[in-house]
N, CA, C and O atoms as a Tripos MOL2 file, in Angstrom:
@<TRIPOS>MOLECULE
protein
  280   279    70     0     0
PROTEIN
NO_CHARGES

@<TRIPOS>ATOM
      1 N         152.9750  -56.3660   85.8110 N.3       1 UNK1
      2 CA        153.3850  -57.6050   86.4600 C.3       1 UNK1
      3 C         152.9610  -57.5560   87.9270 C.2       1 UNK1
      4 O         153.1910  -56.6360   88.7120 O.2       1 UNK1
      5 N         152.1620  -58.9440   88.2260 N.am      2 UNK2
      6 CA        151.9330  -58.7350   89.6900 C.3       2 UNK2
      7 C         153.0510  -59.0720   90.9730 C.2       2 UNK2
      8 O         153.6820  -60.1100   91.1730 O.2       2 UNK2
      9 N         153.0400  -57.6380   91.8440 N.am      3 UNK3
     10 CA        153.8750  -58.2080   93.1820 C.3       3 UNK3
     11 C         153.8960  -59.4140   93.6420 C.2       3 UNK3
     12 O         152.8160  -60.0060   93.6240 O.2       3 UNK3
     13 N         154.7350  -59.9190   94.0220 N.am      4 UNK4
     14 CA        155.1920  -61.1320   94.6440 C.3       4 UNK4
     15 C         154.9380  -60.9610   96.5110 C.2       4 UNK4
     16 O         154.6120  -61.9010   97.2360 O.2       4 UNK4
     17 N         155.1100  -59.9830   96.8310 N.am      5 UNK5
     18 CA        154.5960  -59.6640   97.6660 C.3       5 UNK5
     19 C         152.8030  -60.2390   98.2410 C.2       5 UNK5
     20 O         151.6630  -59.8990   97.9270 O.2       5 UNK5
     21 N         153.1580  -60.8460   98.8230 N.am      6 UNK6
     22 CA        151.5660  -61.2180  100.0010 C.3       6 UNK6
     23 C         150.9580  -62.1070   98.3790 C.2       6 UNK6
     24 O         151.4440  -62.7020   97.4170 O.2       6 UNK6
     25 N         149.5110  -61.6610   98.9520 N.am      7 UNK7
     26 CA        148.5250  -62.2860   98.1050 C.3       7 UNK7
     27 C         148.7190  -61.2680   96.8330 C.2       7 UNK7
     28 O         148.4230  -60.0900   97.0340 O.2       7 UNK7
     29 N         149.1490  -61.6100   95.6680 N.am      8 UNK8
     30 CA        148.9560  -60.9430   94.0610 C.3       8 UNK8
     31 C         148.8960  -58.8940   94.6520 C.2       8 UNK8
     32 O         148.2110  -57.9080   94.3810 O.2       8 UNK8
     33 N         149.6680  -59.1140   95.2360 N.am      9 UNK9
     34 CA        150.3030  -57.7870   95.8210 C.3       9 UNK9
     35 C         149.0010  -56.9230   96.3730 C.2       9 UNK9
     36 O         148.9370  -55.6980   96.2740 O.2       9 UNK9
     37 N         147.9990  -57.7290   96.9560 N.am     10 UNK10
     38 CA        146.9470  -57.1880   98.1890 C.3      10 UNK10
     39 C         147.2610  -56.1970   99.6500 C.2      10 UNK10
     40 O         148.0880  -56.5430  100.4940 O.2      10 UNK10
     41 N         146.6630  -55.2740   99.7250 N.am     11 UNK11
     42 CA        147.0140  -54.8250  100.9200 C.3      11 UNK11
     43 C         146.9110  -55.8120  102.0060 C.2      11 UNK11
     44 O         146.0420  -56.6610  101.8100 O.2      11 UNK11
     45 N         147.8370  -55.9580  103.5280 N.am     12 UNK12
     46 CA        148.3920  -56.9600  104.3310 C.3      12 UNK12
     47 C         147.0350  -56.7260  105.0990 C.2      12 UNK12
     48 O         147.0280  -57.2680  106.2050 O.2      12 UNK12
     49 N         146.0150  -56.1200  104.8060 N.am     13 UNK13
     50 CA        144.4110  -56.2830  106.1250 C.3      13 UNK13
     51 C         143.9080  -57.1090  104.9370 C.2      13 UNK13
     52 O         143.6790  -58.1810  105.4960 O.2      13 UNK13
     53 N         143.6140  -57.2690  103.7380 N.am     14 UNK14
     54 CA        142.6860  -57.7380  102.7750 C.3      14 UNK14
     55 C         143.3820  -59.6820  102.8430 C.2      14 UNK14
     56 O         142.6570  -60.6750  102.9030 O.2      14 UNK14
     57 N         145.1640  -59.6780  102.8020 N.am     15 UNK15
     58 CA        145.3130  -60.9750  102.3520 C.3      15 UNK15
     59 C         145.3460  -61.5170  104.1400 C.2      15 UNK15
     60 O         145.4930  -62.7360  104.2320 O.2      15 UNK15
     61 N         145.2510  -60.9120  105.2520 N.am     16 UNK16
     62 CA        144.6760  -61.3890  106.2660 C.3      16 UNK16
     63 C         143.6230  -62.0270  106.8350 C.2      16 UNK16
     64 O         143.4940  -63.0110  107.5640 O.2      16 UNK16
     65 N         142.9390  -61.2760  106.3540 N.am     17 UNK17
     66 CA        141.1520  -61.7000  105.7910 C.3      17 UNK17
     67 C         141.0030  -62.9040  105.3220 C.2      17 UNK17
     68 O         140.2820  -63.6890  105.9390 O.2      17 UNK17
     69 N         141.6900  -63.3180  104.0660 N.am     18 UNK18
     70 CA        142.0450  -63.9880  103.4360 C.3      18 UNK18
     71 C         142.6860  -65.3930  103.4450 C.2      18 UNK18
     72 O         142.2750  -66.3760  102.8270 O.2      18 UNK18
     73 N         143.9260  -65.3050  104.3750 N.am     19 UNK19
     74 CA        144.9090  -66.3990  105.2930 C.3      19 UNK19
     75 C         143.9830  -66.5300  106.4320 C.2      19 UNK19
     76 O         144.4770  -67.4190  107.1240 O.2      19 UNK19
     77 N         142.6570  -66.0190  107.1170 N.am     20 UNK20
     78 CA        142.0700  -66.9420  108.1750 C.3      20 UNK20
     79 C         140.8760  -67.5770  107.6290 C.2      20 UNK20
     80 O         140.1100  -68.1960  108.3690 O.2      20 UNK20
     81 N         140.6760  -67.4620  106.3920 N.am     21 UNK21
     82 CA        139.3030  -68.2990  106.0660 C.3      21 UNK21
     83 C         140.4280  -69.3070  104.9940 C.2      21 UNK21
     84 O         141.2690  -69.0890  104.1220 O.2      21 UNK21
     85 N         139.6480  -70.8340  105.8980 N.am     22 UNK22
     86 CA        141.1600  -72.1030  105.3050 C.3      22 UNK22
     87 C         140.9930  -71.9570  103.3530 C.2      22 UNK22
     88 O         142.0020  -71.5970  102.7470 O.2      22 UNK22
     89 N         139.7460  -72.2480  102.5740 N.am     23 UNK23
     90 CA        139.8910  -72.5890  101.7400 C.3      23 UNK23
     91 C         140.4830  -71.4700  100.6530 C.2      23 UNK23
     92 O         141.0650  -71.8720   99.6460 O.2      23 UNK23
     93 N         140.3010  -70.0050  100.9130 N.am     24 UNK24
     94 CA        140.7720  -69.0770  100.0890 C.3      24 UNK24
     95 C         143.0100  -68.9550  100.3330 C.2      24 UNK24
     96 O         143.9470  -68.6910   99.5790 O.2      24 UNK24
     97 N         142.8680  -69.3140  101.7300 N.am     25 UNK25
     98 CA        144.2190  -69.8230  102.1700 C.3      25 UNK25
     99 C         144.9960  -70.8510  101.1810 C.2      25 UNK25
    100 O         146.0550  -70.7300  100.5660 O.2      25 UNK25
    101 N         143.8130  -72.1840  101.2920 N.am     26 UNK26
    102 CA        144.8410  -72.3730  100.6520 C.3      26 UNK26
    103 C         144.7830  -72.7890   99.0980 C.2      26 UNK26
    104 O         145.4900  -73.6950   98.6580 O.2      26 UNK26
    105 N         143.9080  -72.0720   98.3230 N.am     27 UNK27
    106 CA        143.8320  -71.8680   96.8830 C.3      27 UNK27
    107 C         144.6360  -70.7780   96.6340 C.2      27 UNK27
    108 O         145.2350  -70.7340   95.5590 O.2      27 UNK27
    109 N         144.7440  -69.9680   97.3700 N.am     28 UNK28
    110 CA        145.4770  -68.2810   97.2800 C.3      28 UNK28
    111 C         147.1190  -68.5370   97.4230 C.2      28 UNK28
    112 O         148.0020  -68.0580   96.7120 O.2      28 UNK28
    113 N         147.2540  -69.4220   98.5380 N.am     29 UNK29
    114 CA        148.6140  -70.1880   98.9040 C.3      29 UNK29
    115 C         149.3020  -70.8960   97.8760 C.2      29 UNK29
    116 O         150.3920  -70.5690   97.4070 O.2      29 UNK29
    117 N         148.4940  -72.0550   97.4910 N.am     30 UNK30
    118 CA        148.8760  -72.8950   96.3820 C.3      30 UNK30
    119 C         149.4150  -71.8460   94.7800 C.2      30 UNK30
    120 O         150.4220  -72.0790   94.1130 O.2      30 UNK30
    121 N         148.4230  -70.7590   94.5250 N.am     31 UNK31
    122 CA        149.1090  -70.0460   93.5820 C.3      31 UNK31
    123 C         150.3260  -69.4030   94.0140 C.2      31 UNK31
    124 O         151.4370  -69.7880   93.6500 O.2      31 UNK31
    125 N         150.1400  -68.4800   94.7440 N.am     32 UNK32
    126 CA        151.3900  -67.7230   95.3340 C.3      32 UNK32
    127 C         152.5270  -68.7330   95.2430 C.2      32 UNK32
    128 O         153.5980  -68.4180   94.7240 O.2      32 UNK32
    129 N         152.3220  -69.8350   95.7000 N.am     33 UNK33
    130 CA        153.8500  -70.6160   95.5710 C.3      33 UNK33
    131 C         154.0740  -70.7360   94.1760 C.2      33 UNK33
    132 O         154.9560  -70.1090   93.5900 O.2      33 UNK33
    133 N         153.2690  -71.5530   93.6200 N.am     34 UNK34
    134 CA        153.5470  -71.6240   91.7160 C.3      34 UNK34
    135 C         153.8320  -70.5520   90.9780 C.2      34 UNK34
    136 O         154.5720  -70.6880   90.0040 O.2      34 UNK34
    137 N         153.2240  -69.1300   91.3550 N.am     35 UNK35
    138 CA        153.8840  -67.9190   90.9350 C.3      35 UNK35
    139 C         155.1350  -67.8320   90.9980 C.2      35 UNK35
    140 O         155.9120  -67.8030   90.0440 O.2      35 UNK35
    141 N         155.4210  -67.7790   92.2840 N.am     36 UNK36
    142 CA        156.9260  -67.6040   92.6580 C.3      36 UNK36
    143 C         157.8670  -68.7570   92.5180 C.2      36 UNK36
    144 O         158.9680  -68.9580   93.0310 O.2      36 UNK36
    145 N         157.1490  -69.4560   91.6950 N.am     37 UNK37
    146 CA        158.3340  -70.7270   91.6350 C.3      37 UNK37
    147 C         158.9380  -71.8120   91.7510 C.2      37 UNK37
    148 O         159.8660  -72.4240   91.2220 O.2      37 UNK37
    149 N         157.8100  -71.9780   93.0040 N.am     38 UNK38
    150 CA        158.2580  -73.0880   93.9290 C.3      38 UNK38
    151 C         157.2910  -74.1620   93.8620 C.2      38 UNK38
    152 O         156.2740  -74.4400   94.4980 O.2      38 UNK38
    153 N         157.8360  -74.6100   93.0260 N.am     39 UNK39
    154 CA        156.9000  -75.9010   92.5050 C.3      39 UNK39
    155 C         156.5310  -77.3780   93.2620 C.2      39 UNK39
    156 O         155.6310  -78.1420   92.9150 O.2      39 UNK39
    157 N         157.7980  -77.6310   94.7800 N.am     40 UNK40
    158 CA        157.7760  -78.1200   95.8110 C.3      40 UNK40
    159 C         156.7870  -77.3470   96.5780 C.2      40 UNK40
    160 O         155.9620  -78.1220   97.0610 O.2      40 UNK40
    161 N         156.6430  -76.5980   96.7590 N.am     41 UNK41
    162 CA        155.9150  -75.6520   98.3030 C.3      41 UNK41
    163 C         154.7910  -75.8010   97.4790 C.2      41 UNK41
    164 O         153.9660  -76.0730   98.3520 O.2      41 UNK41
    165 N         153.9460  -75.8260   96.0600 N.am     42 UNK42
    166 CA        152.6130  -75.5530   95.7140 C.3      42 UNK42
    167 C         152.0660  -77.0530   95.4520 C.2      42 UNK42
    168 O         150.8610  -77.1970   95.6600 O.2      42 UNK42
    169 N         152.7820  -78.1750   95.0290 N.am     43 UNK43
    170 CA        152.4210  -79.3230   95.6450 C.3      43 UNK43
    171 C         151.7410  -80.1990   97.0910 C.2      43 UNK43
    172 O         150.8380  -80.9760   97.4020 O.2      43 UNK43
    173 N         152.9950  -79.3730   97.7140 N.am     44 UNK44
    174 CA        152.7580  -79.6500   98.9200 C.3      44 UNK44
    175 C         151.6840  -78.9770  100.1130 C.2      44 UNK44
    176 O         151.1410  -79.3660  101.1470 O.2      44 UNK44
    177 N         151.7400  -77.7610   99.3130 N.am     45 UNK45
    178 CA        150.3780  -77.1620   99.6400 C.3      45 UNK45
    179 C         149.3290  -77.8400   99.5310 C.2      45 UNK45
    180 O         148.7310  -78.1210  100.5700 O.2      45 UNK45
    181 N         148.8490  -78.2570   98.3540 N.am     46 UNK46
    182 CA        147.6250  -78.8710   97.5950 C.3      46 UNK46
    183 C         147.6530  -80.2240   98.9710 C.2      46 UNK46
    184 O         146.6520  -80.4840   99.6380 O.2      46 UNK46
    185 N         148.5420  -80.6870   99.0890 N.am     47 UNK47
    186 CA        148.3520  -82.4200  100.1100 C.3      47 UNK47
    187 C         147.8180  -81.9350  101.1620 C.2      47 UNK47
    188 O         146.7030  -82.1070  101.6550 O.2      47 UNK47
    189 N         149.1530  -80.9900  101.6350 N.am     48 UNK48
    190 CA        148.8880  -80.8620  103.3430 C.3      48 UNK48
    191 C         148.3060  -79.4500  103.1570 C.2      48 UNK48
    192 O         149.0700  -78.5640  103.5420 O.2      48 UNK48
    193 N         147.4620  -79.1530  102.7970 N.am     49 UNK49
    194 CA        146.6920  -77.8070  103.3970 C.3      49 UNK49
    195 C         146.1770  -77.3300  104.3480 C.2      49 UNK49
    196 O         145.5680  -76.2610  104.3930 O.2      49 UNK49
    197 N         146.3740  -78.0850  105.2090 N.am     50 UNK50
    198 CA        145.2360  -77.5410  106.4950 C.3      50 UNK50
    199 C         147.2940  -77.1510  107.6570 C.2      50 UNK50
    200 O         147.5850  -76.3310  108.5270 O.2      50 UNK50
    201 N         147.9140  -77.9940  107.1200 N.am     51 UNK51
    202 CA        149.0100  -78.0170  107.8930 C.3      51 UNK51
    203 C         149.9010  -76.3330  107.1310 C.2      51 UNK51
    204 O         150.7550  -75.6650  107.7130 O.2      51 UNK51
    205 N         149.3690  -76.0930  105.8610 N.am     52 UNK52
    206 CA        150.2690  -75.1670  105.2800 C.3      52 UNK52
    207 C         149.2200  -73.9620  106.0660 C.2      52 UNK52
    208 O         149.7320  -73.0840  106.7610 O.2      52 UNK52
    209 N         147.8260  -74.0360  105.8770 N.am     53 UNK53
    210 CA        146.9910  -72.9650  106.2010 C.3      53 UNK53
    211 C         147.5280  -72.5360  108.1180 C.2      53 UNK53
    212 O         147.4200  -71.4950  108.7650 O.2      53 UNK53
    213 N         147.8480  -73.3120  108.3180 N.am     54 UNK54
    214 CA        148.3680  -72.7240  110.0660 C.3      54 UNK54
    215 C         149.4980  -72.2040  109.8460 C.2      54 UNK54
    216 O         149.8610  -71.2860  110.5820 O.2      54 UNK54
    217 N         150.3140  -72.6400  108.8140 N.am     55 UNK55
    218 CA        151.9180  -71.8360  108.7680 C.3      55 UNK55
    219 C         151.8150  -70.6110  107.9670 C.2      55 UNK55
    220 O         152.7460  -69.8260  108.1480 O.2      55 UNK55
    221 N         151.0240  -70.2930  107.2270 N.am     56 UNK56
    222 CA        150.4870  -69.4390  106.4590 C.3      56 UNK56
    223 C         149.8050  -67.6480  107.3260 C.2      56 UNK56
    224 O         150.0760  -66.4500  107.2410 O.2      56 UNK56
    225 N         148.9350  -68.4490  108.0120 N.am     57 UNK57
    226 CA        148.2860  -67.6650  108.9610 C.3      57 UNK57
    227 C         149.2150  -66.8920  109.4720 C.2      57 UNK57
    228 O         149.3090  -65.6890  109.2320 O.2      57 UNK57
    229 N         150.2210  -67.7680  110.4710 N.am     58 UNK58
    230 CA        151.3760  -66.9260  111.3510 C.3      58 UNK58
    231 C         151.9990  -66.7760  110.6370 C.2      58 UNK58
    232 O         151.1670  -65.8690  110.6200 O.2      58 UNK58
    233 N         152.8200  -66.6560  109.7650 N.am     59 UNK59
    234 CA        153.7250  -66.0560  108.7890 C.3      59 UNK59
    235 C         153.1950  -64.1600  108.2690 C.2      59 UNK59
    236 O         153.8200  -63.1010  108.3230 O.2      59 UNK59
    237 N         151.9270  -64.4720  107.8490 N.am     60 UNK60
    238 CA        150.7180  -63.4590  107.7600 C.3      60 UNK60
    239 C         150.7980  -62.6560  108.9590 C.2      60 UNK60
    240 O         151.1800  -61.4890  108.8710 O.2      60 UNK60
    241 N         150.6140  -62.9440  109.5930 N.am     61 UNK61
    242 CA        150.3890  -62.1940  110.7180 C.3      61 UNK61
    243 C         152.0190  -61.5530  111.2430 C.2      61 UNK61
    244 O         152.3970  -60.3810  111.2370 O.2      61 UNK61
    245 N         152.8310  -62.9060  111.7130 N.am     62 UNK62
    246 CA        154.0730  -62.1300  111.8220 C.3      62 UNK62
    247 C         155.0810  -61.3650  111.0330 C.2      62 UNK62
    248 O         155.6740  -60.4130  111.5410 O.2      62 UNK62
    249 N         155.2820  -61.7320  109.8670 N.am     63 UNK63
    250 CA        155.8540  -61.0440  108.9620 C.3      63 UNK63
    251 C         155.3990  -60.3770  107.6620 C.2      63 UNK63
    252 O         156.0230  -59.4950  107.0720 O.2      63 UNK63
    253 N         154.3280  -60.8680  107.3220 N.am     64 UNK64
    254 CA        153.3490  -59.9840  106.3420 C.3      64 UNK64
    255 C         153.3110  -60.5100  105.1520 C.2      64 UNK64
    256 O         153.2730  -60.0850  103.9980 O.2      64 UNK64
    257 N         153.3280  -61.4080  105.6120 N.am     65 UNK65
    258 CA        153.7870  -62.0320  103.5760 C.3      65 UNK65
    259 C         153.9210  -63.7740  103.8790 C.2      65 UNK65
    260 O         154.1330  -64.2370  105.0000 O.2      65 UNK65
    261 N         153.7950  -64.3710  102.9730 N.am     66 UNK66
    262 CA        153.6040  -65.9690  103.3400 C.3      66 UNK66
    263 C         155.5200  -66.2530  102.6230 C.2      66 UNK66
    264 O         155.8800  -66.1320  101.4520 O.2      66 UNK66
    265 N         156.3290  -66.6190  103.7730 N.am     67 UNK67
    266 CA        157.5710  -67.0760  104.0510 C.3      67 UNK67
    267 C         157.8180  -68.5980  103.4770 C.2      67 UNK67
    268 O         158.3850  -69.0670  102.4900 O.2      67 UNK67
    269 N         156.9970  -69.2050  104.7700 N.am     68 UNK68
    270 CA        157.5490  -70.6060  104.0290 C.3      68 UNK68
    271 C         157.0790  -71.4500  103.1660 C.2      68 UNK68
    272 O         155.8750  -71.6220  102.9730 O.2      68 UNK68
    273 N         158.3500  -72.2730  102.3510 N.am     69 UNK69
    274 CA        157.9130  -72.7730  101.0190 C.3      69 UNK69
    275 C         157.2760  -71.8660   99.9810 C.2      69 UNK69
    276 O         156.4390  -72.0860   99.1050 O.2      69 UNK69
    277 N         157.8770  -70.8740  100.3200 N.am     70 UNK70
    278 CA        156.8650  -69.8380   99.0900 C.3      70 UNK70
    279 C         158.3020  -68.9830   98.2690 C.2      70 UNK70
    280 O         158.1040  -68.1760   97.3620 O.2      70 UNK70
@<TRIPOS>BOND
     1     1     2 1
     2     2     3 1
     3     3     4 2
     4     3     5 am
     5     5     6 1
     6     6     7 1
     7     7     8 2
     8     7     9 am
     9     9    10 1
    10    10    11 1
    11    11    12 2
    12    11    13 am
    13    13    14 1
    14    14    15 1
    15    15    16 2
    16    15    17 am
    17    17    18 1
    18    18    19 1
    19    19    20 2
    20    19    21 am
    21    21    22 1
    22    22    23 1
    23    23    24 2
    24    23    25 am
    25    25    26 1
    26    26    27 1
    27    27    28 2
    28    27    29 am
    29    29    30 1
    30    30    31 1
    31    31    32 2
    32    31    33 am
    33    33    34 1
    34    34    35 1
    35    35    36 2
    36    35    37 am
    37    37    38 1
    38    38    39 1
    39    39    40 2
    40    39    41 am
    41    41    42 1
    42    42    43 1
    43    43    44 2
    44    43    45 am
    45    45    46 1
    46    46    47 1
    47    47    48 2
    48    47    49 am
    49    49    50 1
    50    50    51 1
    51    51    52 2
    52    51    53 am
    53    53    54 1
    54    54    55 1
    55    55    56 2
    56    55    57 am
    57    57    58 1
    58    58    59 1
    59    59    60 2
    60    59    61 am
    61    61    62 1
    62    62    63 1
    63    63    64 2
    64    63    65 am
    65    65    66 1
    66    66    67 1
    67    67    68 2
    68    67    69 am
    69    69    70 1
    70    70    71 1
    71    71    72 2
    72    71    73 am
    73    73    74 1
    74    74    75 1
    75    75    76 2
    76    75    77 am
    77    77    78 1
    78    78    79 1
    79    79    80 2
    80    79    81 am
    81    81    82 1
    82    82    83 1
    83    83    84 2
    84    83    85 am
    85    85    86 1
    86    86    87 1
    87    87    88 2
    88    87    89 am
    89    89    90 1
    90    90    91 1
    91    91    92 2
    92    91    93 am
    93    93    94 1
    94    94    95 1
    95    95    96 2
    96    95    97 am
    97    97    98 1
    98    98    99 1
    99    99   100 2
   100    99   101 am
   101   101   102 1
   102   102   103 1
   103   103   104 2
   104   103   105 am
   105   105   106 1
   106   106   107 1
   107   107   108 2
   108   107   109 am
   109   109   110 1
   110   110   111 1
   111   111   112 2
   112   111   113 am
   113   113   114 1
   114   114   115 1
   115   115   116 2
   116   115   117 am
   117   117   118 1
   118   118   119 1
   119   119   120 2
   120   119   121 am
   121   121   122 1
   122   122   123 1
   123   123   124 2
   124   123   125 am
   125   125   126 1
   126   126   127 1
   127   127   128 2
   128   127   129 am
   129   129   130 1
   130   130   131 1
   131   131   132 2
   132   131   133 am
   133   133   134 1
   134   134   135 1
   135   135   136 2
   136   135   137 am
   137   137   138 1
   138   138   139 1
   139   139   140 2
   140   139   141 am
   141   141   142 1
   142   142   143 1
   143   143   144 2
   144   143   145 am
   145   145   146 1
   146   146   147 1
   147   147   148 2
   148   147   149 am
   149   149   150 1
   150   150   151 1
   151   151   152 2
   152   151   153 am
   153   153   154 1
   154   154   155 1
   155   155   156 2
   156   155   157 am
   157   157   158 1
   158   158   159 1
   159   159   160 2
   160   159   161 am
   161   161   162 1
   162   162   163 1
   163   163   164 2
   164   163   165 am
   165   165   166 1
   166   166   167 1
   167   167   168 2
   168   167   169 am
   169   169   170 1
   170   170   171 1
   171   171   172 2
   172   171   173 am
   173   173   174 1
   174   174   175 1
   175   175   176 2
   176   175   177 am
   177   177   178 1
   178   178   179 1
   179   179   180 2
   180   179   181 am
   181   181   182 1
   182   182   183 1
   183   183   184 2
   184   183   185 am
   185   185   186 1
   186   186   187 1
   187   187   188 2
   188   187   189 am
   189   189   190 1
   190   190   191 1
   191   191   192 2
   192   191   193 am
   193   193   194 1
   194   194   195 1
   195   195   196 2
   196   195   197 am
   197   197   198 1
   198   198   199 1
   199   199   200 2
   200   199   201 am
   201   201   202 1
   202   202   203 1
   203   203   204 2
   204   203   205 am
   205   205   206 1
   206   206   207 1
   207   207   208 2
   208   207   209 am
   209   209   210 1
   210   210   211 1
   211   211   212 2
   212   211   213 am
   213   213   214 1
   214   214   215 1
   215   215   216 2
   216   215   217 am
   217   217   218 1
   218   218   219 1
   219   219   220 2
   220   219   221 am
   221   221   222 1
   222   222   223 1
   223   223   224 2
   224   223   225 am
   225   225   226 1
   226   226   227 1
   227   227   228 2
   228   227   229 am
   229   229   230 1
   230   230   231 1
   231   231   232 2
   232   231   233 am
   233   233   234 1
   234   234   235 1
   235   235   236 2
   236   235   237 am
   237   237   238 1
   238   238   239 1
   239   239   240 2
   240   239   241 am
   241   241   242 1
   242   242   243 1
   243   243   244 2
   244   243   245 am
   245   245   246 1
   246   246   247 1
   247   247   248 2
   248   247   249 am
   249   249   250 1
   250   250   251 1
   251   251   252 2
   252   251   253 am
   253   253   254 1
   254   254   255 1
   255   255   256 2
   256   255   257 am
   257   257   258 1
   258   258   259 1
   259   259   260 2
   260   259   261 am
   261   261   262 1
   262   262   263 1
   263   263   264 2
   264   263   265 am
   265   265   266 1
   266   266   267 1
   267   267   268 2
   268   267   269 am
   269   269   270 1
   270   270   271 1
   271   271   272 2
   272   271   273 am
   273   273   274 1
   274   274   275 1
   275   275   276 2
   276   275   277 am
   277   277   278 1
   278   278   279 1
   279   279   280 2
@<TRIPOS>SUBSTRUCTURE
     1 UNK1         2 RESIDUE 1 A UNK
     2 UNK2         6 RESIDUE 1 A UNK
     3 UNK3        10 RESIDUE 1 A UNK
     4 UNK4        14 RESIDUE 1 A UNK
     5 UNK5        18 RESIDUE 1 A UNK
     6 UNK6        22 RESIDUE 1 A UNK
     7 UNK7        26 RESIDUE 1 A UNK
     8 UNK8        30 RESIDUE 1 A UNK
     9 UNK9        34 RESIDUE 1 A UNK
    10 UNK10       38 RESIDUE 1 A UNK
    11 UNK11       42 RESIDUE 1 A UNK
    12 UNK12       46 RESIDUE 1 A UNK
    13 UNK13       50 RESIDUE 1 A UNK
    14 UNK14       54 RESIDUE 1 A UNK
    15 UNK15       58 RESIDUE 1 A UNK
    16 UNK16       62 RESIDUE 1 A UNK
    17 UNK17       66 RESIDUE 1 A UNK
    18 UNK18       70 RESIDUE 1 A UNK
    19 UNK19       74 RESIDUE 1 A UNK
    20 UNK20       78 RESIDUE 1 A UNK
    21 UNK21       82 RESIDUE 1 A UNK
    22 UNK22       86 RESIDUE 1 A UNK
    23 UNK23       90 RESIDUE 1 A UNK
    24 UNK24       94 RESIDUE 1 A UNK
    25 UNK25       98 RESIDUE 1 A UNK
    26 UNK26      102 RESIDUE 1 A UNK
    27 UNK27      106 RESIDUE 1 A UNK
    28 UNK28      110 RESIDUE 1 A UNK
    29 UNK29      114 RESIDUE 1 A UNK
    30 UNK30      118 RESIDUE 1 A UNK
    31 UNK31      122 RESIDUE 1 A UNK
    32 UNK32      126 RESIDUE 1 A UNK
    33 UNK33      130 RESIDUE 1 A UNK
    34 UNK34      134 RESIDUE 1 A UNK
    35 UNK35      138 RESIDUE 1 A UNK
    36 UNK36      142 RESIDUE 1 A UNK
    37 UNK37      146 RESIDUE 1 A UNK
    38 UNK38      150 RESIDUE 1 A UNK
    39 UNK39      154 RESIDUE 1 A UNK
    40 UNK40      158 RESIDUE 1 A UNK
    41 UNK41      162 RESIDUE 1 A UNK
    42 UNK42      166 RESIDUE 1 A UNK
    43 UNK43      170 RESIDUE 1 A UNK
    44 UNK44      174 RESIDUE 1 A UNK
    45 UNK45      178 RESIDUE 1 A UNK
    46 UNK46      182 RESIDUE 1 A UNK
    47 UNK47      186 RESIDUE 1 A UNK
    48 UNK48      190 RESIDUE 1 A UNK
    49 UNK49      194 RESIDUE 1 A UNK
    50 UNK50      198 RESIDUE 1 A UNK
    51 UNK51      202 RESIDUE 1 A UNK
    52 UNK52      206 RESIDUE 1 A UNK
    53 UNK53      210 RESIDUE 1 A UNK
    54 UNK54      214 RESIDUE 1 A UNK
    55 UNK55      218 RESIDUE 1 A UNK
    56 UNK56      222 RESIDUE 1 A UNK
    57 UNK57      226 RESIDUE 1 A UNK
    58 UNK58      230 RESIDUE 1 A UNK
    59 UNK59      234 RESIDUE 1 A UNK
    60 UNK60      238 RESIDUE 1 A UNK
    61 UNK61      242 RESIDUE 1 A UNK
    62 UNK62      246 RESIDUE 1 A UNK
    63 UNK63      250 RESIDUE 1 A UNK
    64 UNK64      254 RESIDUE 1 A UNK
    65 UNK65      258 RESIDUE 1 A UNK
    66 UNK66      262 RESIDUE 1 A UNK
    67 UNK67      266 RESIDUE 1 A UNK
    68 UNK68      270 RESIDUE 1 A UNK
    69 UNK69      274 RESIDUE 1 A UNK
    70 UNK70      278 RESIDUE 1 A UNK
């Protein structure tokens, strides 16, 4: 079973990489939320992506793992 943790349980330099280039952000984003559940946050991903890919980024960066709506 994959970690829930970060990107499909990626080391935090690889899903960094990852959260600054927008479109892998937010295809990578959009699953991670539907994985975990949140069937509001992976919707809303898909609309506002460019607005989730900036909250994404710093979340990434500050806490290591994508927080909100996830």
């Amino acid at each position: 079973m994959a970690s829930t943790k970060r990107y499909f349980g990626l080391s935090w330099v690889v899903c960094l990489i990852l959260a600054i280039i927008p479109i892998t952000s937010w295809i990578l984003g959009t699953v991670t939320r539907f994985q975990r559940g949140n069937i509001l946050g992976g919707v809303l991903n898909i609309f506002f992506g460019f607005i989730f890919w900036v909250i994404d980024l710093v979340t990434m960066i500050v806490k290591k793992d994508i927080t909100v709506l996830a």
